[in-house]
N, CA, C and O atoms as a DFTB+ gen file, in Angstrom:
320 C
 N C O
     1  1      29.388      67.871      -1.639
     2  2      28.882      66.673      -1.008
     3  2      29.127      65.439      -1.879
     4  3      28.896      64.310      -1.444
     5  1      29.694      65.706      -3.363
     6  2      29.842      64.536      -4.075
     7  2      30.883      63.913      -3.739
     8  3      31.261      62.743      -3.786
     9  1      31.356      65.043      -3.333
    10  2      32.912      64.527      -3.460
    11  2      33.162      63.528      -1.679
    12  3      34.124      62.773      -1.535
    13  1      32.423      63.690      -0.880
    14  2      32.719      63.161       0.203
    15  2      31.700      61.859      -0.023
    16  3      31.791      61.003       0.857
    17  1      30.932      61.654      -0.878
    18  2      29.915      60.462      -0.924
    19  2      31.012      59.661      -1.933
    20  3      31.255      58.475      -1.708
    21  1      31.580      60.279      -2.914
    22  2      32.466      59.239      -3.675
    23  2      33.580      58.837      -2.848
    24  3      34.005      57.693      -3.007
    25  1      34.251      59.764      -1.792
    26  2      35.394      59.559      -0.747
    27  2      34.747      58.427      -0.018
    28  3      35.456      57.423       0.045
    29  1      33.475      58.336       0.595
    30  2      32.920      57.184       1.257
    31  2      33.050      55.928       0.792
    32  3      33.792      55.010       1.143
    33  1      31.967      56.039      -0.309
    34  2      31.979      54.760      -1.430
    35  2      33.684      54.175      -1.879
    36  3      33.996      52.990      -1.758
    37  1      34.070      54.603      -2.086
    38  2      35.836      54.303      -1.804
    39  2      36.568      53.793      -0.433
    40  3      37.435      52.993      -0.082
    41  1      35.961      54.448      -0.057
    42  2      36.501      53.284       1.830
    43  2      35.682      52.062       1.903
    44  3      36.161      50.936       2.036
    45  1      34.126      52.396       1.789
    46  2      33.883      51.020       1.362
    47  2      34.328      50.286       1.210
    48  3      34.125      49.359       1.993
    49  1      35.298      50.083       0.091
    50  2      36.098      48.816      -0.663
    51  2      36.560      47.796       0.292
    52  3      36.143      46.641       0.383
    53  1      37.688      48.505       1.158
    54  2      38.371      48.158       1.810
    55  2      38.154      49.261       3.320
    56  3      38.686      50.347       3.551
    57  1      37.317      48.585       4.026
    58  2      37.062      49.400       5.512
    59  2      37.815      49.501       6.308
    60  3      38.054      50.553       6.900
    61  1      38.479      48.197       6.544
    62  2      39.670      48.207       8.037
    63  2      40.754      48.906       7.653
    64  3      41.490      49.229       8.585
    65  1      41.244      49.401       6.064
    66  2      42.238      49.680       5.737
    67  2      42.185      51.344       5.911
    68  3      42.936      52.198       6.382
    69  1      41.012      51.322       5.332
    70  2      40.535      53.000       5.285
    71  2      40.079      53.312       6.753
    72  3      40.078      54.542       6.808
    73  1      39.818      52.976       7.573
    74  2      39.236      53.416       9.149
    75  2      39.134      54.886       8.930
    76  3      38.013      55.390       8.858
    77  1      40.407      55.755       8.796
    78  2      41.020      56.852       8.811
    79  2      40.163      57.973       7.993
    80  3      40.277      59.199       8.004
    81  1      39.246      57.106       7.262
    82  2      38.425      58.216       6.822
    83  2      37.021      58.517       7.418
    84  3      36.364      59.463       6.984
    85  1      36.553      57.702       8.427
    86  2      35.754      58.646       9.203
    87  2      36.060      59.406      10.092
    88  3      35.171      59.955      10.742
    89  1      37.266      59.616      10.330
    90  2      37.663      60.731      11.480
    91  2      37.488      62.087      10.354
    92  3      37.208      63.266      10.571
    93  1      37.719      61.510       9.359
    94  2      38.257      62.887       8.601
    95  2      37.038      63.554       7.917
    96  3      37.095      64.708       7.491
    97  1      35.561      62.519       7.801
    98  2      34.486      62.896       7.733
    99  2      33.657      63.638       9.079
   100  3      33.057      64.712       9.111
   101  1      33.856      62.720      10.053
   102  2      33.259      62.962      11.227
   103  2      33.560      64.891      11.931
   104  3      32.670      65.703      12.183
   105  1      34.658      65.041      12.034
   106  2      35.159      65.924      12.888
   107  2      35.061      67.366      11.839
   108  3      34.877      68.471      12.350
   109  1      35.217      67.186      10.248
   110  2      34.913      68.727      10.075
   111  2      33.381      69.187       9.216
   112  3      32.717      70.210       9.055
   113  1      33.321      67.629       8.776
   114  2      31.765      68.000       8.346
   115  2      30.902      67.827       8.885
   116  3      29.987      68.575       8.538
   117  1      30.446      66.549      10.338
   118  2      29.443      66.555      10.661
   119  2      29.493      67.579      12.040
   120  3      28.438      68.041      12.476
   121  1      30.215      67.750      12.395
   122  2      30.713      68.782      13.132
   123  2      30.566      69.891      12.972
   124  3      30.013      70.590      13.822
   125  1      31.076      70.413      11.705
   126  2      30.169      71.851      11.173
   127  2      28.857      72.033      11.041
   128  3      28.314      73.082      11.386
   129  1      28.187      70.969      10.498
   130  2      27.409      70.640      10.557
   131  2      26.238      70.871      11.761
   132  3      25.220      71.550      11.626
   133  1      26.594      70.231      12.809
   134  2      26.254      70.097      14.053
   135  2      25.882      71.704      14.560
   136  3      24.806      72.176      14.927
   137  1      27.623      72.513      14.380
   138  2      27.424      73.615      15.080
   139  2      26.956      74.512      13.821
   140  3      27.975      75.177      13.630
   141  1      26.264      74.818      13.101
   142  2      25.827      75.119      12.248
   143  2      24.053      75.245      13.117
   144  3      23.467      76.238      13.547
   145  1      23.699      73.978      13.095
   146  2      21.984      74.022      13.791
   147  2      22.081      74.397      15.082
   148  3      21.119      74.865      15.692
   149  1      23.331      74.212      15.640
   150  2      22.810      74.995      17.466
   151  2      23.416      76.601      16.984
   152  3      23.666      77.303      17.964
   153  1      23.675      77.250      15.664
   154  2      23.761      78.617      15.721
   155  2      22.325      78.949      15.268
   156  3      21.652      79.809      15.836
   157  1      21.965      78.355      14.406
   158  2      20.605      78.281      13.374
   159  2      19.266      78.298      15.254
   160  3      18.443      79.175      15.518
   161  1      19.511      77.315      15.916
   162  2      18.479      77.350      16.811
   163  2      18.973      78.413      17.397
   164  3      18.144      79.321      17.450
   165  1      20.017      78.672      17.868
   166  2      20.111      80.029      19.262
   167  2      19.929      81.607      18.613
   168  3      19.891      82.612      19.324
   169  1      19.819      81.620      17.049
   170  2      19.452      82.903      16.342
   171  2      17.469      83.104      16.173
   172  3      16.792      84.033      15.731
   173  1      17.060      81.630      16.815
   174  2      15.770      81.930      16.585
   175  2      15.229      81.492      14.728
   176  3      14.088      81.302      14.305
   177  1      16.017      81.469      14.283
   178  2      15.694      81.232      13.018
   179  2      14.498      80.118      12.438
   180  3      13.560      80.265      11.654
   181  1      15.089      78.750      13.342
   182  2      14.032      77.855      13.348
   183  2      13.839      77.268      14.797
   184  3      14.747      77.460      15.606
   185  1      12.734      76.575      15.173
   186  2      12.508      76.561      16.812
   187  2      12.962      75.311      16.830
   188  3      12.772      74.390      16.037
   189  1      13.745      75.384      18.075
   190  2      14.446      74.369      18.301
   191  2      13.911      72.332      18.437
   192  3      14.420      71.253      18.132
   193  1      12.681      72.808      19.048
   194  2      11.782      71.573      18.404
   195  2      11.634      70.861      17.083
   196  3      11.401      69.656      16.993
   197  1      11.800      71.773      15.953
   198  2      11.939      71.341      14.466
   199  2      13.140      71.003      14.272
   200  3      13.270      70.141      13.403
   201  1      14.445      71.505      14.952
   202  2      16.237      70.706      15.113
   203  2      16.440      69.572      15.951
   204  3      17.545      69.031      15.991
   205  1      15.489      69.167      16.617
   206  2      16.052      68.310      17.955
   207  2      15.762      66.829      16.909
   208  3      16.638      66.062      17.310
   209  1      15.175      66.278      16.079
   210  2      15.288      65.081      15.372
   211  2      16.870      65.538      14.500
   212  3      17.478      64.551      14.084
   213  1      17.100      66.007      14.402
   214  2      18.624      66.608      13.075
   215  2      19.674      66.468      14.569
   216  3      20.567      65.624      14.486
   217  1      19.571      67.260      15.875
   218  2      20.277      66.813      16.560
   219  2      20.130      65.274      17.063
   220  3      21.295      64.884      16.991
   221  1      19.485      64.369      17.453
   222  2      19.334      63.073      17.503
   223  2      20.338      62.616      16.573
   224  3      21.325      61.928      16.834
   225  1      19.908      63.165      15.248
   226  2      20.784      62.070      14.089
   227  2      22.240      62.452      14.182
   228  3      23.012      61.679      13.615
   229  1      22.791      63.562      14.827
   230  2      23.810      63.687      14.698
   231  2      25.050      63.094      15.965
   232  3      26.253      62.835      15.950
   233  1      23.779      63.074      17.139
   234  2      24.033      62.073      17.819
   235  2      24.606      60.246      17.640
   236  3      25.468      59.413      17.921
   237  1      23.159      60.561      16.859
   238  2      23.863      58.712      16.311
   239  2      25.039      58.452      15.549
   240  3      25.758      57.453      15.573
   241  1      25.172      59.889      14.609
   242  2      26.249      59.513      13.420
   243  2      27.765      59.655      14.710
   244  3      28.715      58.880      14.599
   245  1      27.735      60.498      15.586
   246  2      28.848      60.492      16.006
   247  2      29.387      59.121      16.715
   248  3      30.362      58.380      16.590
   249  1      28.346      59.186      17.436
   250  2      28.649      57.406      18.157
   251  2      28.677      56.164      17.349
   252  3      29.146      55.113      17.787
   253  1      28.089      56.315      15.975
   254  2      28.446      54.995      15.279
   255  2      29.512      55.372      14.575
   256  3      30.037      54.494      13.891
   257  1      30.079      56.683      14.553
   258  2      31.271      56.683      13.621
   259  2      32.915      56.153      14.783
   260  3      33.897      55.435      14.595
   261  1      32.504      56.836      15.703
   262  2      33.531      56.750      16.722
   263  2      33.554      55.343      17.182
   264  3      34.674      54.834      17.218
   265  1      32.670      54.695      17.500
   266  2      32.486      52.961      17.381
   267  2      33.445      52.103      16.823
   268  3      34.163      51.179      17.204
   269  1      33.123      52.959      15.393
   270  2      33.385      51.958      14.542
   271  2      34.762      52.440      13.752
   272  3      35.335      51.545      13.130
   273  1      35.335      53.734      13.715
   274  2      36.838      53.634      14.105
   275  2      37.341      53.044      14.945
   276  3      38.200      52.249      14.562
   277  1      37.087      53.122      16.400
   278  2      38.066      52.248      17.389
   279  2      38.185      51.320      17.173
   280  3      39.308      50.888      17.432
   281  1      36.970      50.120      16.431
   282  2      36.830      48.612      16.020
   283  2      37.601      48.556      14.825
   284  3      38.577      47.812      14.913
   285  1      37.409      49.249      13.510
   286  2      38.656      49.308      13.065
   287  2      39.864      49.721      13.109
   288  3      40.586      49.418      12.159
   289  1      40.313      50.365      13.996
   290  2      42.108      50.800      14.329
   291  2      41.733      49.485      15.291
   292  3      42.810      48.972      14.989
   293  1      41.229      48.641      16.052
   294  2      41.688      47.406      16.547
   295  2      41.651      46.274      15.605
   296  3      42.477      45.388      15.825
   297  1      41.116      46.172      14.926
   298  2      40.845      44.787      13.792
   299  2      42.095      45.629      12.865
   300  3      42.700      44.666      12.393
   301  1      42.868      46.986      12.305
   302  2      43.691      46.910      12.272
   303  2      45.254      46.290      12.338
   304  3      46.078      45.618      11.716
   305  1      44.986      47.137      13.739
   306  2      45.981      45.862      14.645
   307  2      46.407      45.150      14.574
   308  3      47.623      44.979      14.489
   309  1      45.049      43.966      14.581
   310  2      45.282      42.682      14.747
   311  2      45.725      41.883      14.296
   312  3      46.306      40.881      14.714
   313  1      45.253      42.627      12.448
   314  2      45.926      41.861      11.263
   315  2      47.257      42.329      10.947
   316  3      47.774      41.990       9.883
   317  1      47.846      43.056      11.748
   318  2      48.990      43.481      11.278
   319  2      49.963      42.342      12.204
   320  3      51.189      42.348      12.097
């Protein structure tokens, strides 16, 4: 996890340039992630009431990540 918080903090710098790295965050970690708690809820392990705030958030992270790639591959663009 360090290594993807220092990969973050590094796009930082320069966002419109880096866009490309929340796809590459989004799709295998929060994604695993994701399907990770709907295996964790459908094994019974923890009740799905105690996952549904963790699913919410993963909700949000997807839609503000996907957002905000498309806005940067267009502000991309633009400056090109």
């Amino acid at each position: 996890m360090l290594g993807w918080t220092v990969l973050l903090f590094w796009a930082l710098i320069e966002p419109i340039a880096r866009v490309d790295i929340l796809l590459i965050t989004l799709f295998p970690v929060v994604t695993i992630l994701a399907i990770a708690a709907v295996l964790v809820a459908k094994s019974n392990q923890i009740q799905t009431s105690n996952l549904f705030p963790m699913f919410i958030l993963y909700f949000v992270i997807f839609c503000t990540f996907v957002l905000s790639c498309i806005y940067g591959q267009r502000s991309k663009r633009s400056r090109s």
